[in-house]
PDB file of N, CA, C and O in Angstrom:
ATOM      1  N   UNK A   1      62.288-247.152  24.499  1.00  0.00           N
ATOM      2  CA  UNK A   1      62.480-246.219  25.596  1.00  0.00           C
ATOM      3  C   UNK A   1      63.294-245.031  25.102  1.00  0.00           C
ATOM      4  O   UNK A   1      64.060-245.073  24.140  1.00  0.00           O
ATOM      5  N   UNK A   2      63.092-244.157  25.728  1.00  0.00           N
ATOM      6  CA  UNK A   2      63.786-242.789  25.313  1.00  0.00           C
ATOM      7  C   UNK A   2      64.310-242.403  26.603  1.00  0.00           C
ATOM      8  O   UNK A   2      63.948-242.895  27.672  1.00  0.00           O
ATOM      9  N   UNK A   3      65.290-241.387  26.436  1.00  0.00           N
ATOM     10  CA  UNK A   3      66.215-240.363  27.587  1.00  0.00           C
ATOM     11  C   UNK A   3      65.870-239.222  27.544  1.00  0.00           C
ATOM     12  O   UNK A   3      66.344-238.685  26.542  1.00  0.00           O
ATOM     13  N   UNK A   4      65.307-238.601  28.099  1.00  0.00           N
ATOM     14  CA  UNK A   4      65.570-236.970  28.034  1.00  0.00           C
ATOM     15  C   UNK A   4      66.535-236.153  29.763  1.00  0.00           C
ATOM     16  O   UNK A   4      66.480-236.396  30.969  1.00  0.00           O
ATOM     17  N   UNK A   5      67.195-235.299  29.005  1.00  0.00           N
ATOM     18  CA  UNK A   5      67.611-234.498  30.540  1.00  0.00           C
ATOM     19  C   UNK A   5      67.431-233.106  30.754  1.00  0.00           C
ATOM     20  O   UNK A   5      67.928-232.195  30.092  1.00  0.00           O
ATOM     21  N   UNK A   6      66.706-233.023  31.700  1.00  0.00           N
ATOM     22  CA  UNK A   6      66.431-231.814  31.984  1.00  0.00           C
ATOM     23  C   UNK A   6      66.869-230.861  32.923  1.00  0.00           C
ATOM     24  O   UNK A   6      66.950-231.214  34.100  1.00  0.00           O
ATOM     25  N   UNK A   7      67.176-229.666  32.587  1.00  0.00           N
ATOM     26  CA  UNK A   7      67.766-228.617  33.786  1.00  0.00           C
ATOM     27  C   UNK A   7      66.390-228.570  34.756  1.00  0.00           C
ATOM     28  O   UNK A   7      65.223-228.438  34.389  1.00  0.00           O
ATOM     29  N   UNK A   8      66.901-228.717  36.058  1.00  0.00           N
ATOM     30  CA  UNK A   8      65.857-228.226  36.834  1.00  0.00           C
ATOM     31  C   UNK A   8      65.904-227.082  37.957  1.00  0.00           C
ATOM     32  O   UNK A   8      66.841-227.190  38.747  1.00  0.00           O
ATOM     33  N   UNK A   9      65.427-226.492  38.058  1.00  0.00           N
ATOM     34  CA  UNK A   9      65.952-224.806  38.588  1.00  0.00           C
ATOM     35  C   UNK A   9      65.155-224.668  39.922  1.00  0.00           C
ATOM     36  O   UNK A   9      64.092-225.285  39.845  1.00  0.00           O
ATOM     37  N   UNK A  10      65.343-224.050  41.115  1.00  0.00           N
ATOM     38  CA  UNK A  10      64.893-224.278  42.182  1.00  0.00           C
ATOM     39  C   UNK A  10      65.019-225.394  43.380  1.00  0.00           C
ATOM     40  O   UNK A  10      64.486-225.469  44.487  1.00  0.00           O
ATOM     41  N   UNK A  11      65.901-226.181  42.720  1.00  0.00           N
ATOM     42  CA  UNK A  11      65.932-227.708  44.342  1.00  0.00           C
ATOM     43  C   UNK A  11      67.495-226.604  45.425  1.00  0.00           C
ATOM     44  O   UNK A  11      68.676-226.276  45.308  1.00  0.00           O
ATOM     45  N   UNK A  12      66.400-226.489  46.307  1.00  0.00           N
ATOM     46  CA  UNK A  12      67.942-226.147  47.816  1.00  0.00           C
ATOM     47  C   UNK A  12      68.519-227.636  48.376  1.00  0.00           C
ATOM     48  O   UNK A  12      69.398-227.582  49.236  1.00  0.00           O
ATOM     49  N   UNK A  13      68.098-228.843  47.961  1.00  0.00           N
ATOM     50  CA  UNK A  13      69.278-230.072  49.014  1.00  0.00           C
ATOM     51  C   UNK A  13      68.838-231.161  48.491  1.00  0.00           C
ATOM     52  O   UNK A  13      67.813-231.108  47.811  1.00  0.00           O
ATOM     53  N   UNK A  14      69.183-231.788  48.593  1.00  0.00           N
ATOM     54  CA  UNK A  14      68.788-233.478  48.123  1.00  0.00           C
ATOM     55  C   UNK A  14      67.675-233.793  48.262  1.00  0.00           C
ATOM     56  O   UNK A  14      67.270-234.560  47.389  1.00  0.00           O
ATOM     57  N   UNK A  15      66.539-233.346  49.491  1.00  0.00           N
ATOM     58  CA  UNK A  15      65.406-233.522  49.610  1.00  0.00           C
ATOM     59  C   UNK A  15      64.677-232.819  48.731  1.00  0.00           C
ATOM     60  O   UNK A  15      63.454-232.911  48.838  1.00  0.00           O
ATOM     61  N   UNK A  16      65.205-232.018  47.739  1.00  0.00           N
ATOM     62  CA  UNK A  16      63.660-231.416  46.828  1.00  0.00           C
ATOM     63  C   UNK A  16      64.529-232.371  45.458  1.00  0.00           C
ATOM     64  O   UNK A  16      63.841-232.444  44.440  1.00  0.00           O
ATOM     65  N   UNK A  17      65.684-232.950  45.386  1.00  0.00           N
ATOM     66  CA  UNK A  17      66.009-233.998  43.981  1.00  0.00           C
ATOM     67  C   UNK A  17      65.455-235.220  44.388  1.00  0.00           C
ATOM     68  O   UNK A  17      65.524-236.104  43.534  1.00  0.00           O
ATOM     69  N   UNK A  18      64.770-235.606  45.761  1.00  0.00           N
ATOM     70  CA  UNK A  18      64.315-236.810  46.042  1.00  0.00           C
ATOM     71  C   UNK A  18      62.637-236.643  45.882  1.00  0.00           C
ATOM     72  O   UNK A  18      61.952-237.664  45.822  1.00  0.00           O
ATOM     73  N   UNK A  19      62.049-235.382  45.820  1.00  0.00           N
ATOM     74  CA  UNK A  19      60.437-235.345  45.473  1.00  0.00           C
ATOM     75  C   UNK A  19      60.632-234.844  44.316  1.00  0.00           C
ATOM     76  O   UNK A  19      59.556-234.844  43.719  1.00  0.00           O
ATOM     77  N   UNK A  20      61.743-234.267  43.473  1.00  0.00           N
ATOM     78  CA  UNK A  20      61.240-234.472  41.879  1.00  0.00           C
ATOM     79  C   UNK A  20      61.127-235.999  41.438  1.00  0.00           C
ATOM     80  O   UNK A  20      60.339-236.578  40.690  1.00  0.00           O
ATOM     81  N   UNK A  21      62.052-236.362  42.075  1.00  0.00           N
ATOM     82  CA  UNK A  21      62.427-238.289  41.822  1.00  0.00           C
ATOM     83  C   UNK A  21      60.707-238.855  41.577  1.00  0.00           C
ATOM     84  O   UNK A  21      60.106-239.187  40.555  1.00  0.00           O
ATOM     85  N   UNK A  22      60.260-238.770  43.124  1.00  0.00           N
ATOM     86  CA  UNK A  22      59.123-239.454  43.453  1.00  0.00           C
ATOM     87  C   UNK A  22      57.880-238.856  42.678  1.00  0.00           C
ATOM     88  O   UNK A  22      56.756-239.328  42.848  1.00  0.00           O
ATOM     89  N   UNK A  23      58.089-237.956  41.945  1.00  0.00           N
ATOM     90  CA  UNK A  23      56.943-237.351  41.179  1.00  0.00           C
ATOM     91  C   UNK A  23      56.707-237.452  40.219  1.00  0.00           C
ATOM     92  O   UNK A  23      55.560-237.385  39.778  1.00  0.00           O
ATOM     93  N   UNK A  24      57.814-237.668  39.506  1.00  0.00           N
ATOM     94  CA  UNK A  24      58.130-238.166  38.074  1.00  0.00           C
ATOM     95  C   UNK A  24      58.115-239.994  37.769  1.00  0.00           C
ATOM     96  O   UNK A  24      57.775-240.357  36.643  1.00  0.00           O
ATOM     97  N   UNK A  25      58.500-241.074  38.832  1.00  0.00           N
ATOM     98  CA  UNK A  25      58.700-242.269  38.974  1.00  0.00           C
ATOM     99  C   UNK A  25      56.903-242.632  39.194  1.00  0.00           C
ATOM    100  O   UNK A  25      56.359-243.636  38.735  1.00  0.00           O
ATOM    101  N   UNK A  26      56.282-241.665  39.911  1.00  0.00           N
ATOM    102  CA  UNK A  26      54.951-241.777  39.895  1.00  0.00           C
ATOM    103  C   UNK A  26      54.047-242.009  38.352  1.00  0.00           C
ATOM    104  O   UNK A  26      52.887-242.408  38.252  1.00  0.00           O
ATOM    105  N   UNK A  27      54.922-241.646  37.316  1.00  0.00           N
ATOM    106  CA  UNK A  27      54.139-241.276  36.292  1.00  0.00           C
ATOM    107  C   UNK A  27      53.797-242.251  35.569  1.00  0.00           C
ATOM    108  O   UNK A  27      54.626-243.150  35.712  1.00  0.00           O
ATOM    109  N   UNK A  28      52.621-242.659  34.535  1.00  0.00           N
ATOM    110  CA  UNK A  28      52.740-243.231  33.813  1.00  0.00           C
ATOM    111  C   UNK A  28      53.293-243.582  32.611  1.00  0.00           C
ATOM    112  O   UNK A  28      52.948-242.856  31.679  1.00  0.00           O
ATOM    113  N   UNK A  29      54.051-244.481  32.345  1.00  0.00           N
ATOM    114  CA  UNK A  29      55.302-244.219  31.252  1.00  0.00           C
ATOM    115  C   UNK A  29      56.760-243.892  31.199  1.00  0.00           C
ATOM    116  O   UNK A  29      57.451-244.010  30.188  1.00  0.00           O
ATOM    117  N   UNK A  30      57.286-243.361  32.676  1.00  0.00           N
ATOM    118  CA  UNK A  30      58.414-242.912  33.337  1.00  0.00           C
ATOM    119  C   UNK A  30      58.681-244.131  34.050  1.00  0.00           C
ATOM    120  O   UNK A  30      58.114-244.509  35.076  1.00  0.00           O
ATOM    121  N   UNK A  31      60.041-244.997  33.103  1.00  0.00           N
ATOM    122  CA  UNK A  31      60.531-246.157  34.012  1.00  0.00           C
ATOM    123  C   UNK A  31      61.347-246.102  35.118  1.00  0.00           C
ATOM    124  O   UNK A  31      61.161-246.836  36.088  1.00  0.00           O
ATOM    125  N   UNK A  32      62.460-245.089  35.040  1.00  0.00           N
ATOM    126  CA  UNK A  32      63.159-244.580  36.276  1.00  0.00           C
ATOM    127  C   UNK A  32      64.075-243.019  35.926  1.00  0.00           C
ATOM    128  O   UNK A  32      64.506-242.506  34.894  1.00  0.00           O
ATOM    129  N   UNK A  33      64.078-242.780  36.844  1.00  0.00           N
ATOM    130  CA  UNK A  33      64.770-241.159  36.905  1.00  0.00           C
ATOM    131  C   UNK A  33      65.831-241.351  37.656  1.00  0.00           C
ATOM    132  O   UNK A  33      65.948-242.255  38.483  1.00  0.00           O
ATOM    133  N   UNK A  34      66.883-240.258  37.319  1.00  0.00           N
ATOM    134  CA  UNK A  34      68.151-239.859  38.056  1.00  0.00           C
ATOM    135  C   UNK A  34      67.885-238.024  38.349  1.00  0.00           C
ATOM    136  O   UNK A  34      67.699-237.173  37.480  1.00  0.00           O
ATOM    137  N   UNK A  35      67.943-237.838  39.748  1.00  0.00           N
ATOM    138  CA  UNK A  35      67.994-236.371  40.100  1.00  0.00           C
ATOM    139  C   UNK A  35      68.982-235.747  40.965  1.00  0.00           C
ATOM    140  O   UNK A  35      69.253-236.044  42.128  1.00  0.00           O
ATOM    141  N   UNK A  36      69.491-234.820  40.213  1.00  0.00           N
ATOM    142  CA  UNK A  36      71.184-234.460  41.081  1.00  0.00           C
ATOM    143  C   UNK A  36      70.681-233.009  41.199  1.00  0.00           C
ATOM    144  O   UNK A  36      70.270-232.213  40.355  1.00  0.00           O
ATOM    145  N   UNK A  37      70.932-232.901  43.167  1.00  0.00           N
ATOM    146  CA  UNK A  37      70.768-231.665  43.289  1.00  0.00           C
ATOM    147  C   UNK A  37      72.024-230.703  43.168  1.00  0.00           C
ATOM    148  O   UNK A  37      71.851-229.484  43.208  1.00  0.00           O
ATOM    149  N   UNK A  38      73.345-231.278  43.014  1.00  0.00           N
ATOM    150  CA  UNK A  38      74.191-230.867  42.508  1.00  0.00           C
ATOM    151  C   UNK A  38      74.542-230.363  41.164  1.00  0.00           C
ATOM    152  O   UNK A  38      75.318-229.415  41.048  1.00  0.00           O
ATOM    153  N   UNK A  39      74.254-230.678  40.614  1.00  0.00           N
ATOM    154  CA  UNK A  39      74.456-230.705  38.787  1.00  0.00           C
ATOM    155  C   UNK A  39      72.833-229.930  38.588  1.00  0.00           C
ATOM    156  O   UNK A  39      72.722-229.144  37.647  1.00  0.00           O
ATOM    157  N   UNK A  40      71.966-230.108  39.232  1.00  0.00           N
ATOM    158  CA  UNK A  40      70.604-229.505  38.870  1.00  0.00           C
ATOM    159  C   UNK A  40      69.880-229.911  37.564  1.00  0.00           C
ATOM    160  O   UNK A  40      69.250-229.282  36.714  1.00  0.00           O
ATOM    161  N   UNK A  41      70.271-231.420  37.766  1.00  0.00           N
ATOM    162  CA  UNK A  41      69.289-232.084  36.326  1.00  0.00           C
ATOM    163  C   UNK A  41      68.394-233.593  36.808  1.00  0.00           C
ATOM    164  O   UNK A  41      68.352-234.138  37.911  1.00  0.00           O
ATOM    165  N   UNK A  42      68.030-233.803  36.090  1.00  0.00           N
ATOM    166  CA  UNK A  42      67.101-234.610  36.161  1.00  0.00           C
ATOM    167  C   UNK A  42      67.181-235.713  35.074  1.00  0.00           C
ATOM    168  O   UNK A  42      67.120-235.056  34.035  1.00  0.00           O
ATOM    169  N   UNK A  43      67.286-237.061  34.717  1.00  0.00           N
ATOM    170  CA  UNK A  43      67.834-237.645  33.328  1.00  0.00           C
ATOM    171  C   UNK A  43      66.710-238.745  33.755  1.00  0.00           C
ATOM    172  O   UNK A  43      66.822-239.484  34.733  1.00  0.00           O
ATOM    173  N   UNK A  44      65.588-238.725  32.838  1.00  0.00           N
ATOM    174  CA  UNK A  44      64.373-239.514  33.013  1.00  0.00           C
ATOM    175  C   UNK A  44      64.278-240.800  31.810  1.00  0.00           C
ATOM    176  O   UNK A  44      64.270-240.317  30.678  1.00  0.00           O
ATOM    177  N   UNK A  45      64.208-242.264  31.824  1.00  0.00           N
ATOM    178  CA  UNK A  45      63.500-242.581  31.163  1.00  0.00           C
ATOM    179  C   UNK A  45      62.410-242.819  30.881  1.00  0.00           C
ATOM    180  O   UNK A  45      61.685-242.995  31.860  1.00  0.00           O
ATOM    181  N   UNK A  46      61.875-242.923  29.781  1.00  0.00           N
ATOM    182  CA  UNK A  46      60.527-242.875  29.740  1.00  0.00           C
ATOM    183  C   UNK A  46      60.001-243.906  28.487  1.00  0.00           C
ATOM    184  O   UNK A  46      60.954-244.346  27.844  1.00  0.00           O
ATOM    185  N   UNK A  47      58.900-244.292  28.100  1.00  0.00           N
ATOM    186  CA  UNK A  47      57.997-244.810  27.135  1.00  0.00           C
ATOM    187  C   UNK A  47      57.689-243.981  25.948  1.00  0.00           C
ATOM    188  O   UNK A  47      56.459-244.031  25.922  1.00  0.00           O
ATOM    189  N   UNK A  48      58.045-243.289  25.003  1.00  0.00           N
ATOM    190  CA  UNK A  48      57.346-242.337  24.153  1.00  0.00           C
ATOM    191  C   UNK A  48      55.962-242.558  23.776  1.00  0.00           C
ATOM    192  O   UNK A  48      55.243-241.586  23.546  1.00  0.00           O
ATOM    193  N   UNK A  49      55.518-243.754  23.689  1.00  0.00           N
ATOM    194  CA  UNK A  49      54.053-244.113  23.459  1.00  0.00           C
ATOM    195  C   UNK A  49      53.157-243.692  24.218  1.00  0.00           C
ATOM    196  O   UNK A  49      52.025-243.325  23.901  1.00  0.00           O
ATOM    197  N   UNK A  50      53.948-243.758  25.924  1.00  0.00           N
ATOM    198  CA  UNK A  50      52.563-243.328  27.108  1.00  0.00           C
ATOM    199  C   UNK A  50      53.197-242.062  27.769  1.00  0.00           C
ATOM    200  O   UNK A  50      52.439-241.734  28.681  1.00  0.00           O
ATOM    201  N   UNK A  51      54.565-240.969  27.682  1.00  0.00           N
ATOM    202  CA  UNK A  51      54.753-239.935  28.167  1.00  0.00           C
ATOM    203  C   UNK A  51      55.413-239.252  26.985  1.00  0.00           C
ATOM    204  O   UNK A  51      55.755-239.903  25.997  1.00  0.00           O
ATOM    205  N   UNK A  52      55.650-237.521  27.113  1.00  0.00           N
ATOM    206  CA  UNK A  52      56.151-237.045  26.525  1.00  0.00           C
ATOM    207  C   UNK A  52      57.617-236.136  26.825  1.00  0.00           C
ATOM    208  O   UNK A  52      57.790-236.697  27.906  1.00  0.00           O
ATOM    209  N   UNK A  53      58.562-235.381  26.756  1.00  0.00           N
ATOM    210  CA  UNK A  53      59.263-234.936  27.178  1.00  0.00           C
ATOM    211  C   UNK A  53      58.449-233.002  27.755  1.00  0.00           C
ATOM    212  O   UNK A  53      58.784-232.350  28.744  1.00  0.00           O
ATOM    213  N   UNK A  54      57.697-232.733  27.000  1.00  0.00           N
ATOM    214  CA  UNK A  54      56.841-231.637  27.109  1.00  0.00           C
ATOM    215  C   UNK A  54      55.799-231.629  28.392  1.00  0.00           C
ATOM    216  O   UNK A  54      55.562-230.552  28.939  1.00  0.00           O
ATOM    217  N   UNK A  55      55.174-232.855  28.869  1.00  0.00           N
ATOM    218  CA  UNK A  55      54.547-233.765  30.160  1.00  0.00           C
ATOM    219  C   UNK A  55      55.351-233.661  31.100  1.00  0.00           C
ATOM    220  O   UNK A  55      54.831-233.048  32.032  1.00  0.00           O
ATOM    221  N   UNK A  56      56.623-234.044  31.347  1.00  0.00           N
ATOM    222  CA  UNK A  56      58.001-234.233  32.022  1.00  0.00           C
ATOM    223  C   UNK A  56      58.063-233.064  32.248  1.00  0.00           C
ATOM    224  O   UNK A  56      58.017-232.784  33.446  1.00  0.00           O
ATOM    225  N   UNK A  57      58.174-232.045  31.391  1.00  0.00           N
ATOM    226  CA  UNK A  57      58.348-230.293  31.757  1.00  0.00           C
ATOM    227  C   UNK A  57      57.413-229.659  33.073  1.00  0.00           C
ATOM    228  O   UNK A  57      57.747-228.904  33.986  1.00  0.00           O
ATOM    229  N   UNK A  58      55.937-230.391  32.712  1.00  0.00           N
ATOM    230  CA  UNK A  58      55.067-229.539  32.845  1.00  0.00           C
ATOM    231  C   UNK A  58      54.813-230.246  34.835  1.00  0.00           C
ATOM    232  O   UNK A  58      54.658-229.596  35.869  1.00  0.00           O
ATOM    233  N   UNK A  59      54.871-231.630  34.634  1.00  0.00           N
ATOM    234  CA  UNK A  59      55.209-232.527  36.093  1.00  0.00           C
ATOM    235  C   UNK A  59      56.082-231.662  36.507  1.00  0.00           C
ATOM    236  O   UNK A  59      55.510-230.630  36.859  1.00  0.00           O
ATOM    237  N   UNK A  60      57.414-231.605  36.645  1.00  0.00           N
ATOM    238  CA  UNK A  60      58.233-230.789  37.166  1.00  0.00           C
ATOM    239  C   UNK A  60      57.713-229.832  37.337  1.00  0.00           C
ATOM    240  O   UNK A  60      57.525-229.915  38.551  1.00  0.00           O
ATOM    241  N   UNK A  61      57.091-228.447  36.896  1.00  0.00           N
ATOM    242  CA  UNK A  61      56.843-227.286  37.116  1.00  0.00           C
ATOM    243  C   UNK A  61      55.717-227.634  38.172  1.00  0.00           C
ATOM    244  O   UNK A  61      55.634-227.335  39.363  1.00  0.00           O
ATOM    245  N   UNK A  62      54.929-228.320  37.396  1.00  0.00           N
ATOM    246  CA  UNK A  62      53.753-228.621  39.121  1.00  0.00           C
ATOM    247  C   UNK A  62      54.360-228.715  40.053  1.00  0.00           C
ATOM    248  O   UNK A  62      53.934-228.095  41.027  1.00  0.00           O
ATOM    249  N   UNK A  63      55.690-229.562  40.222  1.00  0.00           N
ATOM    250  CA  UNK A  63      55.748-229.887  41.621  1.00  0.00           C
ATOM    251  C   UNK A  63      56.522-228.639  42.464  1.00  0.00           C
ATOM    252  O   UNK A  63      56.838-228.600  43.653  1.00  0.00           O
ATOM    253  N   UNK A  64      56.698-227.683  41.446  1.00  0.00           N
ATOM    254  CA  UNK A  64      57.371-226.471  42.235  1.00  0.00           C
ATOM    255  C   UNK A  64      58.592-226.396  41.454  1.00  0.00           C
ATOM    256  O   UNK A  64      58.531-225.963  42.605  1.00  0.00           O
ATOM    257  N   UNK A  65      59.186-226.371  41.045  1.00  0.00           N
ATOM    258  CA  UNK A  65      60.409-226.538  39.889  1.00  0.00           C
ATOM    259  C   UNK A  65      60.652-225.848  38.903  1.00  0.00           C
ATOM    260  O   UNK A  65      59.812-226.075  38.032  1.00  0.00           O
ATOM    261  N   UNK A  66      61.745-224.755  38.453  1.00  0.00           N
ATOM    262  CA  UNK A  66      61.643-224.579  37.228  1.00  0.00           C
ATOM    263  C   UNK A  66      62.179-225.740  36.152  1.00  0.00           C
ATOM    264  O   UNK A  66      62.895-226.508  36.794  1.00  0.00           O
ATOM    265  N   UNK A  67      62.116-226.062  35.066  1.00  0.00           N
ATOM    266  CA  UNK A  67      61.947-227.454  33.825  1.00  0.00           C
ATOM    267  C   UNK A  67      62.282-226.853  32.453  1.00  0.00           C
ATOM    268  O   UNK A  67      61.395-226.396  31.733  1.00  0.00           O
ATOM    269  N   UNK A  68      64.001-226.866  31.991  1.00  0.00           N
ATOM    270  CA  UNK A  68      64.203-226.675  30.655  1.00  0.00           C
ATOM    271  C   UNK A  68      65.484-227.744  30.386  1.00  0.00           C
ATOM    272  O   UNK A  68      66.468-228.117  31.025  1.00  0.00           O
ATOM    273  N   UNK A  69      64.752-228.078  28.755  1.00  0.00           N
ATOM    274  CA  UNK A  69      64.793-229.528  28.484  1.00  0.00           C
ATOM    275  C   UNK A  69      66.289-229.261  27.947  1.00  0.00           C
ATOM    276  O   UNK A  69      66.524-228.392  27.108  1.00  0.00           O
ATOM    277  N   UNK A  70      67.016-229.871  28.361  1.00  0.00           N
ATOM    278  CA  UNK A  70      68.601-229.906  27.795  1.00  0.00           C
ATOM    279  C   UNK A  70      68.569-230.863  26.377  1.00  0.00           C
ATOM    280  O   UNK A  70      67.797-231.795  26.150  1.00  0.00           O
ATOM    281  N   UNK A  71      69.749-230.289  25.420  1.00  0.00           N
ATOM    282  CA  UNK A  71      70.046-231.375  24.143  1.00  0.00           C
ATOM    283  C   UNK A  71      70.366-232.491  24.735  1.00  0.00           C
ATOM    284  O   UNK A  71      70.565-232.389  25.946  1.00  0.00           O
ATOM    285  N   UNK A  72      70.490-233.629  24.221  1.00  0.00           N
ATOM    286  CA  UNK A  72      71.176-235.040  24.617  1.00  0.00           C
ATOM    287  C   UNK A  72      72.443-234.906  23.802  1.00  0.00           C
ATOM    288  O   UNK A  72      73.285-235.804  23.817  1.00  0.00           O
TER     289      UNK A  72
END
């Protein structure tokens, strides 16, 4: 399993860190996520075999979001 955390740009209240949650937890390969609309990140694990951190970017931006990948 891997970590990545990502800045996420655009959530106004807990309800848009609770549909990045559900969009990303949807994914295949994404075991569970943490989304703070406070802090404005997102800290996903994931599978490297079945997701990528570049995938993770691009989910986020679909769902309305801006998505830049922080160092660990």
């Amino acid at each position: 399993m891997k970590t990545a955390t990502i800045s996420v740009s655009g959530m106004h209240c807990d309800g848009c860190a609770q549909i990045v949650r559900n969009v990303l937890e949807r994914q295949d390969g994404v075991q569970t996520s943490t989304v703070s609309y406070a802090d404005s990140t997102a800290r996903v694990l994931f599978d490297p075999a079945r997701m990528d951190e570049s995938r993770l970017l691009q989910i986020i931006e679909k769902a309305g979001y801006g998505a830049t990948p922080q160092p660990d």
